[in-house]
C-alpha positions in Angstrom: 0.0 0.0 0.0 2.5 2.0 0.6 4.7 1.5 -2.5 1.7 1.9 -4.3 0.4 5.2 -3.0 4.3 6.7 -3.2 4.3 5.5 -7.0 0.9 7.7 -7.5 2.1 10.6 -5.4 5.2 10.9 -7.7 3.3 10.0 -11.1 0.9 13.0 -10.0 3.8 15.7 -9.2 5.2 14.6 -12.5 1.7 14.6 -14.3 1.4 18.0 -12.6 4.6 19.6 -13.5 4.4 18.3 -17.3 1.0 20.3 -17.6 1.7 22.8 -15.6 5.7 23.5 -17.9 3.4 23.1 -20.9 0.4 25.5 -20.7 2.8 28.1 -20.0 4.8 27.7 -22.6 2.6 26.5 -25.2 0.7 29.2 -24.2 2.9 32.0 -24.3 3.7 31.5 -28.1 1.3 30.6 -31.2 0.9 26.8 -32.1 2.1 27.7 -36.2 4.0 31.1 -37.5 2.8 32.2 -41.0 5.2 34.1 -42.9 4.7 35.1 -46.8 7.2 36.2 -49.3 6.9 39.9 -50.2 4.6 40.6 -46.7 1.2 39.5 -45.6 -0.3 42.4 -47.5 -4.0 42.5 -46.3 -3.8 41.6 -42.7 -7.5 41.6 -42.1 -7.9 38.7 -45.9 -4.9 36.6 -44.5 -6.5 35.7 -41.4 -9.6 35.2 -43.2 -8.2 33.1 -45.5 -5.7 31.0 -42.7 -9.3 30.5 -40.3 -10.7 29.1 -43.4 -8.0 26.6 -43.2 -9.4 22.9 -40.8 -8.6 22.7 -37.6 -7.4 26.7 -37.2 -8.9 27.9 -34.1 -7.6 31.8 -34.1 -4.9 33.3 -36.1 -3.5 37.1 -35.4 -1.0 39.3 -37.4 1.8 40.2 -35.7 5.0 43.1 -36.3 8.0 42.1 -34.2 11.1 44.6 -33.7 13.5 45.3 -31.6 14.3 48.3 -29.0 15.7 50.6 -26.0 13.1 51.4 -23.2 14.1 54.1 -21.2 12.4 55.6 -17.9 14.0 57.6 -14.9 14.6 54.1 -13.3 16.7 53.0 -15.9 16.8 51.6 -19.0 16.8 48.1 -20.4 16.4 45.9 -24.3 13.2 44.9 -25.4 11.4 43.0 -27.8 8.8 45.0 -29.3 5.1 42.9 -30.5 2.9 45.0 -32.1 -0.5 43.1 -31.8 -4.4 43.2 -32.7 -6.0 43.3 -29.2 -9.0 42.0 -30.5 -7.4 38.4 -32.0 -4.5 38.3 -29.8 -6.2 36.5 -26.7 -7.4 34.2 -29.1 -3.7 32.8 -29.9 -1.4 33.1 -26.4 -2.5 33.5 -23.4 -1.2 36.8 -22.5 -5.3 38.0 -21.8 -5.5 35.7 -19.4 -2.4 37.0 -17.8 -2.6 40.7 -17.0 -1.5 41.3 -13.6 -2.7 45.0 -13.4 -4.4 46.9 -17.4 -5.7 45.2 -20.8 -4.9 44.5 -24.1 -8.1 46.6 -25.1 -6.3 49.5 -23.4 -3.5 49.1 -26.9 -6.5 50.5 -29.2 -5.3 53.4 -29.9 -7.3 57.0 -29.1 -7.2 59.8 -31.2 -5.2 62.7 -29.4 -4.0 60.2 -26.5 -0.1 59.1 -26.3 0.1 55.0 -27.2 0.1 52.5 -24.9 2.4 49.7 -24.1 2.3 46.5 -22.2 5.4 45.2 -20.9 6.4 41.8 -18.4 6.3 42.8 -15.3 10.2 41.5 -14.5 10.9 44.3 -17.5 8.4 46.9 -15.8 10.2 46.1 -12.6 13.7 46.5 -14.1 12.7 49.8 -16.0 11.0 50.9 -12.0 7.7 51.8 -13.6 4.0 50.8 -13.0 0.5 51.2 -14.3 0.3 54.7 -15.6 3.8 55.6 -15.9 5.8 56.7 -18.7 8.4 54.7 -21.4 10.4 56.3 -24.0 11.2 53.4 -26.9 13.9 53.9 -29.1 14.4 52.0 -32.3 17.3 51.6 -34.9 15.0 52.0 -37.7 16.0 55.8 -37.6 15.2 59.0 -39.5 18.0 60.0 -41.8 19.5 63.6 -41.6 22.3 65.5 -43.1 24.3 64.6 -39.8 23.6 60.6 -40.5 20.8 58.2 -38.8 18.8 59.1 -35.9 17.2 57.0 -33.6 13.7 57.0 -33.9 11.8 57.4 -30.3 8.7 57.4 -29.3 6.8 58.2 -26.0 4.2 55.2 -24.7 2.3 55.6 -21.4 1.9 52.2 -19.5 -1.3 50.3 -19.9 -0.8 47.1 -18.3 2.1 44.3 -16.7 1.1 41.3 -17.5 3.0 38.0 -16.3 3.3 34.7 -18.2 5.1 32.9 -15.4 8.5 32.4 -18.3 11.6 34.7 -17.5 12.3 35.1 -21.5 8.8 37.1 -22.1 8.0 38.5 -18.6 11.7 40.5 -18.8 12.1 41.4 -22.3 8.8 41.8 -23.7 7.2 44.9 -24.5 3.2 44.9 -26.5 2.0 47.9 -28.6 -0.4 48.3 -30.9 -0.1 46.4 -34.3 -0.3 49.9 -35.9 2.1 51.6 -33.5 4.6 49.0 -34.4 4.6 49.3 -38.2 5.0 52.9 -37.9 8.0 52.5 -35.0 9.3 50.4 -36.2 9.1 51.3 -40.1 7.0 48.6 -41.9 4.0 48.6 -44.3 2.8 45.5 -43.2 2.8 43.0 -40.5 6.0 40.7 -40.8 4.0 37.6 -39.7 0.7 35.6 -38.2 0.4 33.8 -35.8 -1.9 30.3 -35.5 -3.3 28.7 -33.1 -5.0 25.1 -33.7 -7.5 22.7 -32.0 -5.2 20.5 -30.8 -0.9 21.0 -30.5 0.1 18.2 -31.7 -2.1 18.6 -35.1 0.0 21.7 -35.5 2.6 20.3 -38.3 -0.5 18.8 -40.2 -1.9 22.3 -40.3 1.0 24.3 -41.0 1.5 21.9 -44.1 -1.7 22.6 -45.0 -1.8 26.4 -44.7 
């Protein structure tokens, strides 16, 4: 009895701690990444087209970029996400974990600075809260007779939001998808991200797409 009940105690903990290692990471990254030569063009007809596709539970465009966040606690790299609030949730998990703010709080307001969403080891690094303010430089600069220069941009803090891995919750940094193609100088998002019915399907469907 007791051999037996030590075997399903440790089974369990391991049962536990599998789940527990994948949800959060699994869920703090899409299931399939679209890229397309020359751009995604239409954001809005790509993801139509991809949720046409079996199996394709969400899909989301996405601008990634890198930068310098600066506020009078410090400075520190980030990676820059530019994101659709709206389709986001439906691909990580990062709705589900806002510690303080929201992802609705990116939708940008006429006449209002832009908000960001950063992990809140990165928030604490940078010493700033809900409310406070970030300055983001780029090296997609403006050029000048004098050479390149950094482009910055002010963003007020909307939300810290904690995914429970180190690699997004101290380097990650969520605008606007909009915000992030003109920061960061694109045209277009750079990719989409999928998310499917089941995680193991997701080679099948990225064949497919």
């Amino acid at each position: 009895a007791v051999g037996v009940m030590a075997l399903l105690i440790v089974l369990a903990l391991m049962t536990g701690l599998q789940g527990e290692l994948r949800d959060r990471i699994v869920g703090s990254a899409a299931h399939v990444y679209v890229l397309k030569a020359g751009g995604l063009g239409e954001a809005d007809e790509e993801v139509r087209k991809v949720r046409a596709v079996p199996r394709v539970v969400a899909a989301a465009p996405v601008v990634l970029g890198l930068g310098l966040a600066k506020s009078a606690g410090g400075s520190q790299f980030l990676t820059i996400k530019g994101v659709d609030p709206s389709l986001e949730p439906g691909v990580t998990n990062v709705g589900r974990s806002m510690l303080s703010g929201s992802l609705d709080a990116l939708t940008p307001v006429e006449g209002a600075m832009a908000g960001i969403i950063l992990g809140k080891d990165l928030a604490q690094k940078l010493g700033v809260s809900l409310g406070d303010g970030v300055d983001v430089l780029t090296p997609e600069g403006t050029l000048t007779p004098f050479g390149v220069s950094a482009r910055q941009r002010a963003f007020t803090v909307v939300g810290v939001f904690g995914l429970g891995l180190f690699e997004y919750d101290s380097s990650y940094g969520f605008v606007h998808v909009s915000v992030a193609e003109r920061l960061l100088d694109r045209d277009r998002p750079d990719l989409m991200e999928v998310k499917v019915d089941e995680l193991f399907a997701a080679p099948q469907v990225a064949q497919t797409i």
